[in-house]
ZAFIKOL-656183 format. One record per residue: residue number from 1; x, y negated, z of N, C-alpha, C in turn. Coordinates in Angstrom, 1 decimal, padded with zeros to 4 digits. Layout:
N
PT resi   n_xx   n_yy   n_zz  ca_xx  ca_yy  ca_zz   c_xx   c_yy   c_zz
PT  NUM      X      Y      Z      X      Y      Z      X      Y      Z
...
This chain:
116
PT resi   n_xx   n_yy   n_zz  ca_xx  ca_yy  ca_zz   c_xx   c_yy   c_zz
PT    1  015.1 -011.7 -004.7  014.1 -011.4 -003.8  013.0 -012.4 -003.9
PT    2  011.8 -011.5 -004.0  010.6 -012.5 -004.2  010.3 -013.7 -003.1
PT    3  009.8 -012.4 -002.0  010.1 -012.8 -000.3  008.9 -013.9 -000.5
PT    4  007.3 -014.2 -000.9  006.5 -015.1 -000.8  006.0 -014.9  000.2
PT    5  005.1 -016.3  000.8  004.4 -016.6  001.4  003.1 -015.1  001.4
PT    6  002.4 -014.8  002.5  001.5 -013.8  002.3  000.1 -014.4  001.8
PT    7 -000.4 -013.6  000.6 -001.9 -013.9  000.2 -002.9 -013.1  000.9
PT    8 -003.8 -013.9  001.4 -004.9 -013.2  002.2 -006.4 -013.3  000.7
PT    9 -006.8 -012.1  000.7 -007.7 -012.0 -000.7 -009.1 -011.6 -000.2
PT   10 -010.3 -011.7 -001.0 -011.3 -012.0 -000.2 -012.0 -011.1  000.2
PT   11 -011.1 -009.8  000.5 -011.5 -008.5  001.2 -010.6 -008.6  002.3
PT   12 -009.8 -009.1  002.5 -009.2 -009.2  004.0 -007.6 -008.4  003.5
PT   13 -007.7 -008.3  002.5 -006.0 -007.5  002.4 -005.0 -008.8  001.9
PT   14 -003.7 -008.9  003.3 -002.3 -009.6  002.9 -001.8 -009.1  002.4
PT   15 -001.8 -009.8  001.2 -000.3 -009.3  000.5  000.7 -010.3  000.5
PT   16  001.8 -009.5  000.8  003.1 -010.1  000.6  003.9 -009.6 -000.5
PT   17  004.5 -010.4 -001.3  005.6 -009.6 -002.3  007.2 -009.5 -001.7
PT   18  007.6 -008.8 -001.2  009.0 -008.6 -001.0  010.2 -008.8 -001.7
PT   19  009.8 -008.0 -003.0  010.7 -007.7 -004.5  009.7 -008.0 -005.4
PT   20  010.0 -008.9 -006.5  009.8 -008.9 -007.6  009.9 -007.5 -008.5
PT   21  008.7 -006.5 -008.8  009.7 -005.7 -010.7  008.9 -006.2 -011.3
PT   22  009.5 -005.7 -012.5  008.8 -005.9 -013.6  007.7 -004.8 -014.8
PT   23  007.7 -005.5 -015.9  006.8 -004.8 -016.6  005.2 -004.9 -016.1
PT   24  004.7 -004.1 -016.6  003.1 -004.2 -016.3  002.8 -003.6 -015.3
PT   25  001.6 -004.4 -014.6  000.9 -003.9 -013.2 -000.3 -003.0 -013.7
PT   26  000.3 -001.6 -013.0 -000.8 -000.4 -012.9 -002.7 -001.3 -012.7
PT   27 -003.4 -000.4 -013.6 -004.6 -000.3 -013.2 -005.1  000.5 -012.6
PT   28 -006.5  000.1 -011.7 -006.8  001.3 -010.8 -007.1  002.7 -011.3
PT   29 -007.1  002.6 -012.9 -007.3  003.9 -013.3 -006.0  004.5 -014.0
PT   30 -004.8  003.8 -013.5 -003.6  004.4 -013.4 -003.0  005.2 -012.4
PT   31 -002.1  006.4 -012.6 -001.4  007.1 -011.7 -000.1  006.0 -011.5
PT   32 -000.2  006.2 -009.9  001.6  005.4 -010.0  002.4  006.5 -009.1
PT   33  003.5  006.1 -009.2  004.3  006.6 -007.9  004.7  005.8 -007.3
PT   34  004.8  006.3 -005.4  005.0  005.2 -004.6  005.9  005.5 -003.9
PT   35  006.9  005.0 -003.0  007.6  005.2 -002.0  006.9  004.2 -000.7
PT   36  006.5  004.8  000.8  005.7  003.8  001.3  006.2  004.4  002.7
PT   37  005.9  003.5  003.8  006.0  003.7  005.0  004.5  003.3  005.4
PT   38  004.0  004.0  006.9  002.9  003.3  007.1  002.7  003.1  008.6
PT   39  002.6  001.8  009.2  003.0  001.8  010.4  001.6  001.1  011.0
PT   40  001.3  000.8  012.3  000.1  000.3  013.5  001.2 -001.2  013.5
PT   41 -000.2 -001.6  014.2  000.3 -003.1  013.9  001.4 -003.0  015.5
PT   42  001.8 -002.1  016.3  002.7 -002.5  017.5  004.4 -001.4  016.5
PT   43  004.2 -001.5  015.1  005.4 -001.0  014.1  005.7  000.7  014.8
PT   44  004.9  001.4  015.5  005.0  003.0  015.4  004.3  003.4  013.9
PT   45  005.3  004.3  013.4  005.3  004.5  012.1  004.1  006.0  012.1
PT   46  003.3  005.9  011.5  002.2  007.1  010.9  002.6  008.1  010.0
PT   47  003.4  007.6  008.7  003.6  008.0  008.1  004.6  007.7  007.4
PT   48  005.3  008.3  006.5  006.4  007.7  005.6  007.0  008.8  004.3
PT   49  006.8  008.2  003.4  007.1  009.2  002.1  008.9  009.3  002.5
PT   50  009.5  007.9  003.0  010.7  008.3  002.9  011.2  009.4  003.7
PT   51  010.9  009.6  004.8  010.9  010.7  005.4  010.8  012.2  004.9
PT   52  009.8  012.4  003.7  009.6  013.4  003.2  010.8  013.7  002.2
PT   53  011.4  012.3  001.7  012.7  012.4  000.8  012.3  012.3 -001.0
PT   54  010.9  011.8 -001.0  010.6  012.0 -002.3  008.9  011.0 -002.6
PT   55  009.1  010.7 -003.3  008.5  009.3 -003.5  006.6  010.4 -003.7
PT   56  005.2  009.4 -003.9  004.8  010.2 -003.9  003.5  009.4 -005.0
PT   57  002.5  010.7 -006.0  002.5  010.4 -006.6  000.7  010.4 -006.9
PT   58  000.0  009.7 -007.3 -001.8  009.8 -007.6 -002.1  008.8 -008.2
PT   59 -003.4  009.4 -008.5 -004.5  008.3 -009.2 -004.7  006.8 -007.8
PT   60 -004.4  005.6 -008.8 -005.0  004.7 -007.4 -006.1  004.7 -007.3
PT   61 -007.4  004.9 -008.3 -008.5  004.9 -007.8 -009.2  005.8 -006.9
PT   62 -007.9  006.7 -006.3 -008.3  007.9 -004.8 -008.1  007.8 -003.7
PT   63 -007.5  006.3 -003.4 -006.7  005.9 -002.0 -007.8  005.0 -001.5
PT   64 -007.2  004.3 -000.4 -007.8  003.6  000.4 -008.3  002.0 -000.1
PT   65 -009.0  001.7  000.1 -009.3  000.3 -001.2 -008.0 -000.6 -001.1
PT   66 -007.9 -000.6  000.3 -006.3 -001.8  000.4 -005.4 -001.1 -001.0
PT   67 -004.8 -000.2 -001.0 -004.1  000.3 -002.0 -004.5  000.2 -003.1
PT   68 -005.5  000.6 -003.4 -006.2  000.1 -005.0 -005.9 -001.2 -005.4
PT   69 -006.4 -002.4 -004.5 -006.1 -003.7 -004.5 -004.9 -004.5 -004.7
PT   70 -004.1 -003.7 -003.3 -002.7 -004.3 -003.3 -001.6 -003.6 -004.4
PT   71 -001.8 -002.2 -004.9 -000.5 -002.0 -005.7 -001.2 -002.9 -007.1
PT   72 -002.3 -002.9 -007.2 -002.6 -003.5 -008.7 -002.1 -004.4 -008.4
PT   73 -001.5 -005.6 -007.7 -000.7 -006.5 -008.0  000.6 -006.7 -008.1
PT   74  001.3 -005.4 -007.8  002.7 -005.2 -008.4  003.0 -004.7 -009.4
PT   75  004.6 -004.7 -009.6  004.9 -004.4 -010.6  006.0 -003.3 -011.0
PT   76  006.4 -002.2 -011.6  007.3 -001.2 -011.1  008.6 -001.9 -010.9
PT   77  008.9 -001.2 -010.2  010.5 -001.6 -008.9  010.5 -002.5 -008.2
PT   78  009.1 -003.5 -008.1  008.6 -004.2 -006.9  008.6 -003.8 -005.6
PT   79  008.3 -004.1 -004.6  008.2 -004.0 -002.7  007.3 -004.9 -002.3
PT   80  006.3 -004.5 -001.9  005.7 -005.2 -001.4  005.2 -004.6  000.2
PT   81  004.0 -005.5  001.0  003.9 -005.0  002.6  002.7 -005.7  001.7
PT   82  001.6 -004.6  002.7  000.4 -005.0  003.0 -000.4 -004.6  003.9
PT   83 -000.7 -005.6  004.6 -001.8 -005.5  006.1 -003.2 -005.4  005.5
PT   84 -004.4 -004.2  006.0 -004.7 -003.6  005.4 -005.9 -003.2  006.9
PT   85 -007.1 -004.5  006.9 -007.6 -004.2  008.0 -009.0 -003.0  007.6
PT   86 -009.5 -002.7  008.6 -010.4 -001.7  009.1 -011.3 -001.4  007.9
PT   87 -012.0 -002.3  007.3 -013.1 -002.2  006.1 -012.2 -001.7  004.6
PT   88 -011.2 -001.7  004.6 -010.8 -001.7  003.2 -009.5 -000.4  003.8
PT   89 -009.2  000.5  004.7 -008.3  001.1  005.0 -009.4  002.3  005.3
PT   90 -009.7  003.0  006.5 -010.1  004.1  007.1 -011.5  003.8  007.9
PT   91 -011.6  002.5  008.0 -013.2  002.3  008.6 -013.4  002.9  010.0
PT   92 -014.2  003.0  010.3 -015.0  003.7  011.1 -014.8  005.0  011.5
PT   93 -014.1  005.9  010.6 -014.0  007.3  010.9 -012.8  007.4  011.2
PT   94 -011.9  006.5  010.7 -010.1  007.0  011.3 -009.6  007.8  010.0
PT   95 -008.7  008.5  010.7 -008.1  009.6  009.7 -007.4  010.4  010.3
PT   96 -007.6  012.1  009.9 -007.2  012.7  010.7 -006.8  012.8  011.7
PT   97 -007.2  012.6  012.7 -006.7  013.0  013.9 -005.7  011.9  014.0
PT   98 -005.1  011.5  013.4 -003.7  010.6  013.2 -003.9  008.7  013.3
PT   99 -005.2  008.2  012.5 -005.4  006.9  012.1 -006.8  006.5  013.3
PT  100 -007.0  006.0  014.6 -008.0  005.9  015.3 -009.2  004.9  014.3
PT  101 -010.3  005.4  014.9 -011.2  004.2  013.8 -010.9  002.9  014.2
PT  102 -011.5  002.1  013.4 -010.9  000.5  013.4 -010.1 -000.3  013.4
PT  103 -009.0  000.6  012.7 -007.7  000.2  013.2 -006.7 -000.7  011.6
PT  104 -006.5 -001.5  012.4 -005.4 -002.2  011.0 -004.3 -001.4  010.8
PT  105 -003.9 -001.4  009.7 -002.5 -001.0  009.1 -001.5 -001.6  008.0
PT  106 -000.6 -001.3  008.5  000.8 -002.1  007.8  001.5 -001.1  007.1
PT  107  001.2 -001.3  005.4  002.4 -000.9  004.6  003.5 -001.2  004.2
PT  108  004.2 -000.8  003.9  005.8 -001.2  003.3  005.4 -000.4  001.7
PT  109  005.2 -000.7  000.9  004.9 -000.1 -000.8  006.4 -000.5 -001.7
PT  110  007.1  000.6 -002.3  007.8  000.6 -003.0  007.0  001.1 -004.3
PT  111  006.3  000.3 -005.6  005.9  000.9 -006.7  007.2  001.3 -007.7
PT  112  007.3  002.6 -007.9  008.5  003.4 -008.5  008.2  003.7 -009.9
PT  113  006.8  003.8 -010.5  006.9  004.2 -012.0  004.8  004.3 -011.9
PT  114  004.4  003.8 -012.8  003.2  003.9 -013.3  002.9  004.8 -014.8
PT  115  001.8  005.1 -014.5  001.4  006.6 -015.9  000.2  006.1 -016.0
PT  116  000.1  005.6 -017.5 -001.9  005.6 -017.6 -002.1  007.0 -018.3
């Protein structure tokens, strides 16, 4: 278990590593696949691939900048959490109906397989 201290990076995203994997860390213009939960900072959960039952799969360069950021620093079969404030997540406009604007968010990121 990695389990480090969290890095705060100079866009405002913590990373934490959870699990160490290995191999090479995706680039933003790599597809990965993810298994992820996604919760408000009082832990009510928004979202969750595990729930769906099936891990889930895109380009990183189409997600939210925290993601772009944070999975490029793992590695497949890694775990990591990342806090994921307002400028680098959904901003100003929220998200669907679901994410209010300005709002921080907490991932749990399982990186499961990367594709360039």
């Amino acid at each position: 278990m990695a389990q480090t201290k969290p890095l705060t990076t100079a866009s405002g995203l913590v990373y934490e590593s959870v699990k160490d994997g290995t191999g090479e860390s995706p680039k933003a213009t790599d597809t990965v696949k993810v298994h992820y939960r996604g919760t408000f900072l009082d832990g009510k959960e928004f979202d969750s691939s595990y729930k769906r039952g099936e891990p889930t799969e895109f380009p990183l360069n189409r997600v939210i900048p925290c993601w772009t950021e944070g999975v490029q620093r793992m590695k497949p079969g890694g775990k990591a959490k990342l806090t994921c404030p307002p400028a680098i997540a959904y901003g100003e406009r929220g998200a669907g109906g679901v994410i209010p604007p300005n709002t921080t968010l907490n991932f749990e990121v399982e990186l499961v397989s990367v594709r360039r």
